[in-house]
Backbone as ProteinMPNN parsed JSONL, in Angstrom:
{"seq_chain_A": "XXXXXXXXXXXXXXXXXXXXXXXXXXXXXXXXXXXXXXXXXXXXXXXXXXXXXXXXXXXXXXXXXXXXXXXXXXXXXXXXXXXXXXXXXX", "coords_chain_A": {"N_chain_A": [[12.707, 65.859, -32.216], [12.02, 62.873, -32.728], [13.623, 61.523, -30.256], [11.313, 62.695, -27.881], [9.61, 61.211, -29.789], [9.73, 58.241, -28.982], [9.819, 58.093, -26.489], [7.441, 58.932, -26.056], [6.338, 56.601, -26.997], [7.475, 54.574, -25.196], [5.824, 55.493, -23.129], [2.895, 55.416, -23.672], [1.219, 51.989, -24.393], [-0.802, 52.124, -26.72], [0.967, 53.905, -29.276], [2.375, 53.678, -31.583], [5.125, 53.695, -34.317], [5.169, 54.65, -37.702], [7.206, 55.299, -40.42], [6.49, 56.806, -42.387], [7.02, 59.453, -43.745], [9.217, 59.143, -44.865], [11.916, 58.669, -47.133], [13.332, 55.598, -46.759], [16.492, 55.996, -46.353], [16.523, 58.592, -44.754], [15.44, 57.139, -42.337], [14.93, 58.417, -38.636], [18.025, 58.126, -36.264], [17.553, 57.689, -33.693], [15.129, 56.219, -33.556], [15.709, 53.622, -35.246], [17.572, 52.947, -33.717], [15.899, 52.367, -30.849], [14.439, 50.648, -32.466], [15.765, 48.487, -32.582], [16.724, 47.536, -30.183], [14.573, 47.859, -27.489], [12.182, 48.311, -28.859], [11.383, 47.22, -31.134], [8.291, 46.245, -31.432], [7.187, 48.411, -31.419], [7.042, 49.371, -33.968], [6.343, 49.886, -37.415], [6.293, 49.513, -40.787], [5.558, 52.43, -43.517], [5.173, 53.107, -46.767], [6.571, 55.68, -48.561], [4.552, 55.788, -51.098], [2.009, 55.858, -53.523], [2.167, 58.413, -53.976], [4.979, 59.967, -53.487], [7.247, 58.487, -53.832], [8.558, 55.861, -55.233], [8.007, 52.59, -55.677], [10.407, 50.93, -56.318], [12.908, 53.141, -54.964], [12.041, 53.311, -52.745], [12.714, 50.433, -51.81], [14.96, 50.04, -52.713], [16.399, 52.195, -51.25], [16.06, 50.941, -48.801], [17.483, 48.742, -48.069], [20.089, 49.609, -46.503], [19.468, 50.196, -44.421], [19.851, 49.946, -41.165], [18.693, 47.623, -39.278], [18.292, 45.569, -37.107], [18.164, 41.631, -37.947], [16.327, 40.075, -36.659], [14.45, 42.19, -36.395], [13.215, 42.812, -38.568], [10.835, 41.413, -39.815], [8.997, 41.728, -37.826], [8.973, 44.948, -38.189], [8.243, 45.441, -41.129], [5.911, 43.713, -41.584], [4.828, 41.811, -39.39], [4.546, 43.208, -36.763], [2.144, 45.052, -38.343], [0.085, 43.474, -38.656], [-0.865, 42.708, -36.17], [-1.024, 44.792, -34.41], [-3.431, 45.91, -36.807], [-5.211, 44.315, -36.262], [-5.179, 41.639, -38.641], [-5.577, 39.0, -38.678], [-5.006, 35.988, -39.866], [-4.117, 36.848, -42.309], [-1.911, 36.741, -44.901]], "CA_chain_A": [[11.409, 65.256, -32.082], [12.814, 61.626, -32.471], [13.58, 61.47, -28.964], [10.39, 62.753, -27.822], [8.378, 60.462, -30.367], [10.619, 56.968, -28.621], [9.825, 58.735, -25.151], [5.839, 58.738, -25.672], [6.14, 55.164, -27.591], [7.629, 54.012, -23.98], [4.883, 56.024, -22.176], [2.066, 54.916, -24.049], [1.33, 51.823, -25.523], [-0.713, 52.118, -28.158], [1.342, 54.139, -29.565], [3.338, 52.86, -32.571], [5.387, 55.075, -35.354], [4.836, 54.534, -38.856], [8.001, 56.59, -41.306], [5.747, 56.798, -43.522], [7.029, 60.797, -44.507], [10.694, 59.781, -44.954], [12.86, 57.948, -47.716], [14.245, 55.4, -46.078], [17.649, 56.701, -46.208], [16.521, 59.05, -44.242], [14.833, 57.295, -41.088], [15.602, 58.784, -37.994], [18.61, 57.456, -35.704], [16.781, 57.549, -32.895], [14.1, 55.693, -34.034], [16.173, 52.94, -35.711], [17.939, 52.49, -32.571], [14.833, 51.984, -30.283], [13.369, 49.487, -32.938], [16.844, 47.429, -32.248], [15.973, 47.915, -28.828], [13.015, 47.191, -26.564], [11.139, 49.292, -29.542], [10.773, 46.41, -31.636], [7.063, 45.927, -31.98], [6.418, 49.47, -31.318], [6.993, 49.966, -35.349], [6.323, 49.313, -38.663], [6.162, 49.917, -42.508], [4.204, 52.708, -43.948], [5.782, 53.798, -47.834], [5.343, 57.009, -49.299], [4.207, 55.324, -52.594], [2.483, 56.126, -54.991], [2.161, 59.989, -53.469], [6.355, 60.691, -53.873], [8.422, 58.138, -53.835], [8.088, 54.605, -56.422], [8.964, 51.43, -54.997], [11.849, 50.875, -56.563], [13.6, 53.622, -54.533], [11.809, 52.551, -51.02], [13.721, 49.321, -51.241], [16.372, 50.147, -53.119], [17.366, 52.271, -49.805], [15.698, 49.683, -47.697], [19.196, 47.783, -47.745], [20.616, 50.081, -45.965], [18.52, 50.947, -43.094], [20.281, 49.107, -40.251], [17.999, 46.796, -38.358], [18.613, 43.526, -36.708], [17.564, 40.643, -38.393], [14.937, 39.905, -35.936], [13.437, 42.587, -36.267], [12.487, 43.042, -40.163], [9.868, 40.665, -39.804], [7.649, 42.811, -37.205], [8.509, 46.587, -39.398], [7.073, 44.71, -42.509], [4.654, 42.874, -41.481], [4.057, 41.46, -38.206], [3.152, 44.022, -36.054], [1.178, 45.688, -38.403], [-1.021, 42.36, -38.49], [-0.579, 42.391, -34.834], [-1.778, 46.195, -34.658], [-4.652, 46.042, -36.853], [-6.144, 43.025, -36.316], [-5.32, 41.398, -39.561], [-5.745, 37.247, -38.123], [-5.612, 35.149, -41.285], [-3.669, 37.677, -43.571], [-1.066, 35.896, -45.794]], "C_chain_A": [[11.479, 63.736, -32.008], [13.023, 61.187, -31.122], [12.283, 61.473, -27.918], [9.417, 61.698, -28.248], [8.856, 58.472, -29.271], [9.867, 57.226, -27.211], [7.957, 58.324, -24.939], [5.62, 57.143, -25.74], [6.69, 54.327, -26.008], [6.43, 54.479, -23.209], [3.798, 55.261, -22.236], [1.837, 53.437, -24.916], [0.687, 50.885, -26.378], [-0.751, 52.984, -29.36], [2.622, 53.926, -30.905], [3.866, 54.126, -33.522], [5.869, 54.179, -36.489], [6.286, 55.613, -39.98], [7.557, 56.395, -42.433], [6.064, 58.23, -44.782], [8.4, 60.791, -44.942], [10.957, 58.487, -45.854], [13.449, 56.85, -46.625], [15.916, 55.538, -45.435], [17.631, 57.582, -44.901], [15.824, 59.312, -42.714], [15.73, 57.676, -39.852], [16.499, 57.974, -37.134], [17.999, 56.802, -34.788], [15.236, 55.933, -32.732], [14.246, 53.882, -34.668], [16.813, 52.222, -34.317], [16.807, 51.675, -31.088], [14.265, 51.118, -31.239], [14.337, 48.231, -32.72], [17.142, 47.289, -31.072], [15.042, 47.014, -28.408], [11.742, 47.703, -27.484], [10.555, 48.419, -30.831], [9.005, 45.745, -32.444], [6.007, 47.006, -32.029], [6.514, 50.126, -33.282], [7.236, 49.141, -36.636], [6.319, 50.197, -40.012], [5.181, 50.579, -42.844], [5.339, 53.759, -44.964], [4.873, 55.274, -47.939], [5.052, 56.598, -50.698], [2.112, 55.647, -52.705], [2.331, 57.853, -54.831], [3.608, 60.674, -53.737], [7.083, 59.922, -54.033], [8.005, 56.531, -54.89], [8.968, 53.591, -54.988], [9.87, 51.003, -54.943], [13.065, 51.755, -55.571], [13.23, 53.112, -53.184], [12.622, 51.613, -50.856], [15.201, 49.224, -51.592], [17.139, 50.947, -51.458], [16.982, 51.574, -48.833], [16.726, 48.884, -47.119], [19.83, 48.275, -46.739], [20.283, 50.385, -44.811], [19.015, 49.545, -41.912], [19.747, 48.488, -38.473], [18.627, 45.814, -38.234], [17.626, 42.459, -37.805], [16.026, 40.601, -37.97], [13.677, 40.878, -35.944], [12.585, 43.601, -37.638], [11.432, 42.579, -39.927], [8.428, 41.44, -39.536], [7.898, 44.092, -37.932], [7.791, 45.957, -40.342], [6.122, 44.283, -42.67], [3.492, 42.186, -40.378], [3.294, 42.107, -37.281], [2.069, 44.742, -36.903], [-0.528, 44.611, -38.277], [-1.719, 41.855, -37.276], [-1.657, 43.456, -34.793], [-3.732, 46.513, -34.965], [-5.601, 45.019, -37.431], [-6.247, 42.601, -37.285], [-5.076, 39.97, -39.478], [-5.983, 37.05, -39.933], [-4.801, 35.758, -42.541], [-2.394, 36.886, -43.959], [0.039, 36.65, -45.917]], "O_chain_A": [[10.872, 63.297, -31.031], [12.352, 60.179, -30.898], [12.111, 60.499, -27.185], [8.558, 61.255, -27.485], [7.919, 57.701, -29.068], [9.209, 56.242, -26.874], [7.402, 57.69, -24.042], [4.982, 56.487, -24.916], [6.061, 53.287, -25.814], [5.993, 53.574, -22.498], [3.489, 54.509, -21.311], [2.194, 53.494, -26.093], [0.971, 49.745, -26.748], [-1.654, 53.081, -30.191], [3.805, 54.182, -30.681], [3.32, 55.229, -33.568], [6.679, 53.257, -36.391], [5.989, 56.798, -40.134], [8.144, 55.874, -43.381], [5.716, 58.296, -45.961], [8.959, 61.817, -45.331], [10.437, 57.41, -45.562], [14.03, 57.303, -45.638], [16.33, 55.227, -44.318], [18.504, 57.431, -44.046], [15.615, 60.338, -42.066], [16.935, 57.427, -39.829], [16.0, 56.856, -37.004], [17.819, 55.585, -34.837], [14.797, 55.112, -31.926], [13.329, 53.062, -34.623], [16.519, 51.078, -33.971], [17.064, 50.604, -30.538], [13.25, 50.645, -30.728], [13.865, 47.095, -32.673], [18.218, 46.701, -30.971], [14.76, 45.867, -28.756], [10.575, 47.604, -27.106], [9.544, 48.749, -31.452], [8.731, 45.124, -33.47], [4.818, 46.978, -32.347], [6.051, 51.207, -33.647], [7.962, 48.174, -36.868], [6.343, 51.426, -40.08], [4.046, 50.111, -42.762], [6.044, 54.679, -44.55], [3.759, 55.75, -47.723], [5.506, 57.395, -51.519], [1.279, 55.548, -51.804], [2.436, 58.467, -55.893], [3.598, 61.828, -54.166], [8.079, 60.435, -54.545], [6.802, 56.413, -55.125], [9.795, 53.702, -54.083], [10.416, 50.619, -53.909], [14.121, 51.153, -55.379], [14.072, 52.511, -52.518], [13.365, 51.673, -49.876], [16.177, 48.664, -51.093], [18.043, 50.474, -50.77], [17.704, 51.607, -47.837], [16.809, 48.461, -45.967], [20.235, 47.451, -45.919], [21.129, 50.988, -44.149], [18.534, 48.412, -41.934], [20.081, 48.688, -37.306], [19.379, 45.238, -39.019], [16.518, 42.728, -38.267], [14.988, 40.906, -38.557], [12.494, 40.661, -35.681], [11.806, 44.554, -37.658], [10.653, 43.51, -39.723], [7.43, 41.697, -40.208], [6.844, 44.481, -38.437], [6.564, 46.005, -40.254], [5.421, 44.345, -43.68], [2.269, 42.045, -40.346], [2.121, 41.951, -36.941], [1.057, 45.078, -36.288], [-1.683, 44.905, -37.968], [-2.644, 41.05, -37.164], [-2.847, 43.253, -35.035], [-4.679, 46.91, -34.287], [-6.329, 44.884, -38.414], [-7.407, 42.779, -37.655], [-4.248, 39.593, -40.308], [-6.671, 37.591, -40.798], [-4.841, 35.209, -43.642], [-1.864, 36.337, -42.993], [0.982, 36.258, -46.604]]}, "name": "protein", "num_of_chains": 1, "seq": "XXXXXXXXXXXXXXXXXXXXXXXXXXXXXXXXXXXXXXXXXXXXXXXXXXXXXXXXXXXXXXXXXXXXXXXXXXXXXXXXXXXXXXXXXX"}
């Protein structure tokens, strides 16, 4: 499904994907690869807190999740400010 979900996010786009259902440990390759990519602003940050997982573990495997530099900025924060119109947000 990974493949597929990268595939629409080129098709369509406003289309963005959120791993909002997965540990980070466990985001998909696919998915990781296209954001180090041209997929860049097609995605961002959405925890599973406080529903399953604590914060502490989100970032604790956060380290590991192998993005480019460049493009922490927009998962965390930028595009979603980009996204949903959040002008002015700190």
């Amino acid at each position: 499904w990974e493949e597929l979900a990268v595939k629409l996010m080129l098709k369509w786009p406003g289309l963005y994907y959120m791993p909002s259902a997965f540990a980070p440990k466990y985001y998909p390759e696919a998915i990781i690869k296209y954001a180090n990519s041209r997929g860049a602003d097609k995605i961002m940050y959405a925890g599973y807190y406080p529903a399953g997982l604590t914060l502490e573990r989100i970032f604790t495997d956060m380290r590991n999740v192998q993005l480019k530099d460049e493009v922490w900025p927009k998962f965390l924060r930028e595009n979603a400010i980009r996204v949903f119109k959040l002008d002015g947000a700190v």
